[in-house]
C-alpha positions in Angstrom: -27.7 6.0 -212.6 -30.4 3.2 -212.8 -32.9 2.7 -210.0 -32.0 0.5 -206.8 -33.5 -2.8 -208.4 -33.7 -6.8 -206.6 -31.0 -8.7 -207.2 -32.4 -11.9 -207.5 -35.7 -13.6 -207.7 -34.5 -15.2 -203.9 -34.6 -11.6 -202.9 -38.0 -11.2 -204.6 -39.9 -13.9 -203.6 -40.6 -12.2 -200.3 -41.4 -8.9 -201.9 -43.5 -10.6 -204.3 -45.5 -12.2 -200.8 -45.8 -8.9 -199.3 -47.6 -7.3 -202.0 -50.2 -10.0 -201.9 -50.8 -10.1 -197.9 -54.9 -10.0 -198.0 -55.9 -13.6 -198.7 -58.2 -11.6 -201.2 -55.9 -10.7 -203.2 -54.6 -13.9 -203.8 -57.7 -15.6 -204.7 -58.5 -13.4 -207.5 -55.1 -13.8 -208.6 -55.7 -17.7 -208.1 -59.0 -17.3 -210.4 -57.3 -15.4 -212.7 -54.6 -18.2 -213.2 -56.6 -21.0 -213.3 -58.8 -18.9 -216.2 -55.7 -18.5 -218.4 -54.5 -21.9 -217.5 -57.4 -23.5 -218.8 -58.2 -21.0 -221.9 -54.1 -22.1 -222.6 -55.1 -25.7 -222.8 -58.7 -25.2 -224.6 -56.1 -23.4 -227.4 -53.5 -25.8 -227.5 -55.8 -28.8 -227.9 -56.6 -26.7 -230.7 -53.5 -26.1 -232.6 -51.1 -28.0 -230.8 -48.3 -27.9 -232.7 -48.0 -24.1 -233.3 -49.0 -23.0 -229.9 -46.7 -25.7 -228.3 -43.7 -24.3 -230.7 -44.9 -20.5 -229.8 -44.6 -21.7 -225.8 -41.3 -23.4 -226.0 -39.6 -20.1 -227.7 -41.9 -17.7 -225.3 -40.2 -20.3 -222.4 -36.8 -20.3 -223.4 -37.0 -16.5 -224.3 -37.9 -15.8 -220.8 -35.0 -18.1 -219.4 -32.5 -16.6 -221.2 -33.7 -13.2 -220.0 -34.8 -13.9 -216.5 -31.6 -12.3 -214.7 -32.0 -9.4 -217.0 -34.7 -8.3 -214.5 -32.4 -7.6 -212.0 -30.5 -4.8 -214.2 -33.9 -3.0 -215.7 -37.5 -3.8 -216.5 -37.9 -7.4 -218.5 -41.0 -5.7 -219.9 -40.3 -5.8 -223.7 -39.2 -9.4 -222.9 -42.4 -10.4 -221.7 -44.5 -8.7 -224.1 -42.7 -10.7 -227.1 -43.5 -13.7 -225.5 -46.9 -12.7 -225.2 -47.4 -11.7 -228.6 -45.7 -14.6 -230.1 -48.0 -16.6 -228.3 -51.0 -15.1 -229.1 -49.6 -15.1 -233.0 -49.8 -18.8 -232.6 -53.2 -18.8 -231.6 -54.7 -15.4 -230.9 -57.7 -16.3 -228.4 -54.2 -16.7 -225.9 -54.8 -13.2 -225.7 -57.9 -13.3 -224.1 -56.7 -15.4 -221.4 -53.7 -12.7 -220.5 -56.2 -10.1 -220.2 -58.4 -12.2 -218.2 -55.8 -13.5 -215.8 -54.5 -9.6 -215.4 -57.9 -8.5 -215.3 -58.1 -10.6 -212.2 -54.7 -9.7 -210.8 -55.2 -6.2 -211.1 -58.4 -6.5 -209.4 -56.5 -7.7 -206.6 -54.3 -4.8 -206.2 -56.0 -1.9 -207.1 -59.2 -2.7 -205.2 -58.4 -4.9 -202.3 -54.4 -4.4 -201.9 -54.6 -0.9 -202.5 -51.1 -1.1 -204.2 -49.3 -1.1 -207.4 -48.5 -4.5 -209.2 -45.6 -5.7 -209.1 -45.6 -6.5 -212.6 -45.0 -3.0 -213.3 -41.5 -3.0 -212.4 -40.4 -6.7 -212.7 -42.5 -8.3 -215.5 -41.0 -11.5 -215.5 -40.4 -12.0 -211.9 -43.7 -11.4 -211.8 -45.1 -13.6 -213.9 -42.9 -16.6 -212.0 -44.1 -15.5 -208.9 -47.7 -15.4 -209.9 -46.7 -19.4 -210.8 -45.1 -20.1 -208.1 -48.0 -18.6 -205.5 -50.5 -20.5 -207.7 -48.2 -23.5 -207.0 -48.4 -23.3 -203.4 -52.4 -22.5 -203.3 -53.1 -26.1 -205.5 -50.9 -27.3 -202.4 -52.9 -25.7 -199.7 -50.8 -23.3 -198.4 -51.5 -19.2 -198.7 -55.5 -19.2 -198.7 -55.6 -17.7 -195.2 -52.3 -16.3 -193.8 -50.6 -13.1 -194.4 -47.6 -15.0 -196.1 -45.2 -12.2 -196.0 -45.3 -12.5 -192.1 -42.9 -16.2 -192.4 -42.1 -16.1 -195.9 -39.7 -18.2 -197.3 -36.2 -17.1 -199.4 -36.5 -19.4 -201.7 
């Protein structure tokens, strides 16, 4: 029998917030998006066509199996879309390790706690986006946001 897993991103969201409760944490993971975000658009001015192809199929892949997470680990699903972005234009690599690089930072040294991305890959990966979301709005820099954090 399969691991007690989240049933929904709804349900992870929250969980997601709780692993990053030291402000800390989520500026390094802020640095670390904002590092792959712009090494993402230095490539695709670059090679705009195949990179924007590679992110439409690594998008749509990850659509079509973002429930999956809820049954098992979306990991080979993530790691496809990684590579068939970085087949597109391989310096995208550099930017995943630098944005994980960061993120890791943030929970190994000042969480003190396993990543999340571990065990839900994609989830992960949407709430890294969404939290980065929220920080270019203002909101997360100082409070523990696990303390009133929203279900959806």
């Amino acid at each position: 029998m399969a691991p007690d897993r989240i049933e929904s991103f709804a349900a992870f969201w929250p969980y997601y917030l709780s692993e990053h409760r030291d402000p800390r944490c989520r500026i390094v993971h802020f640095i670390g998006t904002s590092g792959f975000l712009g090494w993402l658009i230095f490539c695709l001015v670059e090679r705009p066509i195949a990179l924007g192809a590679a992110l439409l199929f690594g998008l749509i892949l990850g659509a079509v199996s973002f429930k999956l997470e809820s049954k098992r680990s979306a990991g080979p699903v993530l790691l496809a879309m990684i590579v068939a972005i970085a087949l597109a234009h391989p310096a995208v690599f550099a930017g995943v390790i630098f944005a994980y690089g960061w993120a890791w930072v943030g929970h190994f040294l000042i969480e003190g706690n396993r990543p999340a991305t571990f065990t839900y890959p994609l989830w992960s990966l949407a709430g890294d986006f969404r939290m980065y979301g929220q920080m270019c709005r203002g909101k997360l820099w100082t409070r523990d946001p696990a303390a009133t954090a929203p279900t959806r």
